[in-house]
N, C-alpha and C positions, 0 to 999 in steps of 0.2 A: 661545499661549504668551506670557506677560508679561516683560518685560525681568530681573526679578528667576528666572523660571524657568529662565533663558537661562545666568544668574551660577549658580545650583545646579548647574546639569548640570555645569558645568567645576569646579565646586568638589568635585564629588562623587569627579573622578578625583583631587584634588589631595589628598584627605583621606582617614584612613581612616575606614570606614564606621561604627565606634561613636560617632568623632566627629560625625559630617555626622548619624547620625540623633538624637545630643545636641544638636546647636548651632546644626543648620541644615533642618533636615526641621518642627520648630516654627514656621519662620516664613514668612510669606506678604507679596505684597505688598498694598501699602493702596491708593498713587495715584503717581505720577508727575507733576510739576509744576517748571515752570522750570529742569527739567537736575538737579530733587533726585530722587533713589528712594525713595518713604516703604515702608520694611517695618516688618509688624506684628509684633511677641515677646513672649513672655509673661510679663516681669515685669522692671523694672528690675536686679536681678541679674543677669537672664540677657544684659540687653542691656550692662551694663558689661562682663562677662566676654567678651560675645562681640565687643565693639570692639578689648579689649585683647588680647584672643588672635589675632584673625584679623582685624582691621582692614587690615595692611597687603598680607594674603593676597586680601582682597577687593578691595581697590584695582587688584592686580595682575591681575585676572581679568579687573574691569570694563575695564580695557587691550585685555587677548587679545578681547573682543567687543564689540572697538569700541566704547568705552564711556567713555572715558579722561575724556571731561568731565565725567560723570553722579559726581555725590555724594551715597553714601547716607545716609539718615536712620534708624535705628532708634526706633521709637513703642512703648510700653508699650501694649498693651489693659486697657482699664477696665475694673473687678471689675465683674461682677456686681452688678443689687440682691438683697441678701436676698430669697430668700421671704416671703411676708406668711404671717405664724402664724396659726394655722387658729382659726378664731372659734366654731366648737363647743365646748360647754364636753367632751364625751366626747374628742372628738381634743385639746381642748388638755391632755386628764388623763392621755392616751394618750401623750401628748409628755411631761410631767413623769413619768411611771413609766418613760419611754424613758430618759430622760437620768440618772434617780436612779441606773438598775441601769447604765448602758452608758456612762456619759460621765466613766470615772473615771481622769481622768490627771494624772499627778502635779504640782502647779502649778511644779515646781523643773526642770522638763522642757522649758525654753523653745528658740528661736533665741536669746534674748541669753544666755542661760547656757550654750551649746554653744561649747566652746574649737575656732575653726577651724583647722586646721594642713594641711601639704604633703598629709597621706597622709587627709585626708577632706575634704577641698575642693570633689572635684566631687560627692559624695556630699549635702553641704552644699547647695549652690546648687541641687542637684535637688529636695530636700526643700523649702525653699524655693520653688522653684516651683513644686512641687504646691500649696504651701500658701495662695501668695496668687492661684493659678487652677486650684484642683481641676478634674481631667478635662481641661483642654486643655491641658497640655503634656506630663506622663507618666499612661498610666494603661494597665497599673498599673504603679505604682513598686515595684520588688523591690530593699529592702536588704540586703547582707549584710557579715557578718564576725566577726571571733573574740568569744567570751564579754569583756565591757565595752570594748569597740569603740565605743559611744556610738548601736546601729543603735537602741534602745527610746526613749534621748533624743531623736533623728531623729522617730523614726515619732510622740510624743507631740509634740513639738514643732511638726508640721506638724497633728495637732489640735486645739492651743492658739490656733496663729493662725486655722485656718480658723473653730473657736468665734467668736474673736474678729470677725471681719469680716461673718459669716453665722452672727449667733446661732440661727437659725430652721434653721437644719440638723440632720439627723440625723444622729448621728456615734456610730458605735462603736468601741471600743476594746476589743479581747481578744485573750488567750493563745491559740494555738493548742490548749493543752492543755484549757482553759477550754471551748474551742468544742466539742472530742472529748466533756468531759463533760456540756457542756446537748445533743449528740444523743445521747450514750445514755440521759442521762436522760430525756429527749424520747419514747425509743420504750421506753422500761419503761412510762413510766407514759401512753405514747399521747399525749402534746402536739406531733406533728410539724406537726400547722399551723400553731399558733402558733409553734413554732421557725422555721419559712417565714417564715411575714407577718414576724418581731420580726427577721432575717436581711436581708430580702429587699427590705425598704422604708428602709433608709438609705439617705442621700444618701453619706455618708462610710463605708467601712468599711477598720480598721485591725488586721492579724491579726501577732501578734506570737511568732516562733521554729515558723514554718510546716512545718519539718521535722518536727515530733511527729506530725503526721496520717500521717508515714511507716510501709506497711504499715497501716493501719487502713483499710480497701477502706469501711465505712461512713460514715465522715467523710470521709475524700475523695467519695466518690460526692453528699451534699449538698454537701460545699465548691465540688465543679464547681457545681452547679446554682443554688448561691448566686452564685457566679464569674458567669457567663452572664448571670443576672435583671439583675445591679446593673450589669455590664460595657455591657449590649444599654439601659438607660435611659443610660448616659454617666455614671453614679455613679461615683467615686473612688474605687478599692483603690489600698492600700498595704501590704507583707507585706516581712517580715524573717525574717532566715534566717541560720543560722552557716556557709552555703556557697549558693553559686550556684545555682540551678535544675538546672543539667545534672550535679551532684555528688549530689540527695539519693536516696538509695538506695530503693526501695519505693514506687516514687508514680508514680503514672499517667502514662504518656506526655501524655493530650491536660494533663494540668494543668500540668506543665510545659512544654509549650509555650505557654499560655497565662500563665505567667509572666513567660515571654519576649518575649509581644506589648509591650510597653510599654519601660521602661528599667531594666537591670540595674544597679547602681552597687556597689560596695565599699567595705567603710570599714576601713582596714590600721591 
């Protein structure tokens, strides 16, 4: 157990649990050196918010376990490199018909055009962290809230930057009503492979107003299976919703709980 696993376990009674698995289950320790504790987070944002929220509660801890001299260090982890883009000219054509049909988000949909306030803040920083390290800090990320809540500007927004920093990515972006109708059109006209492979092989996917697949047993049944493929490689889901997972009427038990393996967040 590492001096930093020591500081979780008493932080975990000190906190309540939505908290500690937002602000404190993310981070690990890096190294220990000269009486400093270096812990790893996953993005600048997350480590301002979490000095100024809980800094003095951490202090107090590192006290109760003997700890009183040690001063933490919070360190960002370094992006990722980009994938190298695939040097066939079939895959690289494969990519441009990806991105023509699937990469369509609205460029007015950014992080610096999202007005932050009280009631979507931590909503905000989560999206955000998805954005500048897809798959290690939420995944998946489940937004929800009322009709123009800002949850489509969120979910595009965490698009825009991941585009940006990892061109070479695959990234979808679709309506949940969108998705109900490429599978049914999929299995009228027998294209369920390719619905597979064109689903199943993003890096990013971002499904927007997830409560429509409620009651449609055949869209749920691929949206698990699509869930699982992308989930089981460590690709990034992101899914928005006008109520929380345990609210939407009609929907599978296991997908709802798989909505819930990651982080729920609200935007009021």
């Amino acid at each position: 157990m590492t001096a930093w696993d020591k500081v979780l376990q008493h932080m975990e009674r000190r906190v309540n649990p939505h908290s500690f698995a937002t602000w404190f289950r993310p981070t690990r320790q890096e190294s220990t050196e000269n009486g400093k504790l270096i812990v790893r987070v996953p993005t600048r944002m997350f480590r301002k918010r979490l000095s100024e929220t809980y800094g003095e509660l951490i202090h107090a801890v590192l006290t109760e376990v003997g700890m009183q001299q040690t001063r933490v260090e919070f360190v960002c982890a370094e992006p990722e490199p980009a994938p190298a883009p695939p040097s066939a000219p079939a895959a690289l054509q494969s990519r441009l018909d990806f991105d023509a049909v699937d990469h369509q988000l609205n460029p007015r949909y950014t992080f610096d055009t999202f007005v932050v306030g009280g009631s979507n803040q931590f909503a905000h920083a989560a999206s955000l962290a998805v954005g500048e390290q897809p798959s290690k800090a939420y995944n998946p990320l489940f937004l929800y809230g009322g009709v123009g809540m800002g949850k489509t500007h969120l979910m595009q927004a965490i698009g825009h930057l991941i585009k940006r920093r990892n061109p070479a990515m695959r990234l979808t972006y679709i309506s949940a009503e969108k998705f109900t109708n490429e599978v049914i059109n999929s299995l009228r006209f027998d294209r369920m492979t390719s619905f597979r492979d064109r689903f199943r092989t993003v890096d990013i996917l971002l499904v927007d107003d997830i409560q429509f697949i409620a009651g449609k047993e055949r869209t749920q049944e691929e949206f698990f299976h699509t869930f699982e493929s992308l989930h089981g490689q460590q690709k990034q889901i992101v899914v928005s919703s006008d109520c929380p997972p345990k609210e939407i009427n009609a929907i599978e038990e296991r997908l709802r709980s798989r909505f819930e393996w990651g982080l729920v967040a609200d935007i009021q």
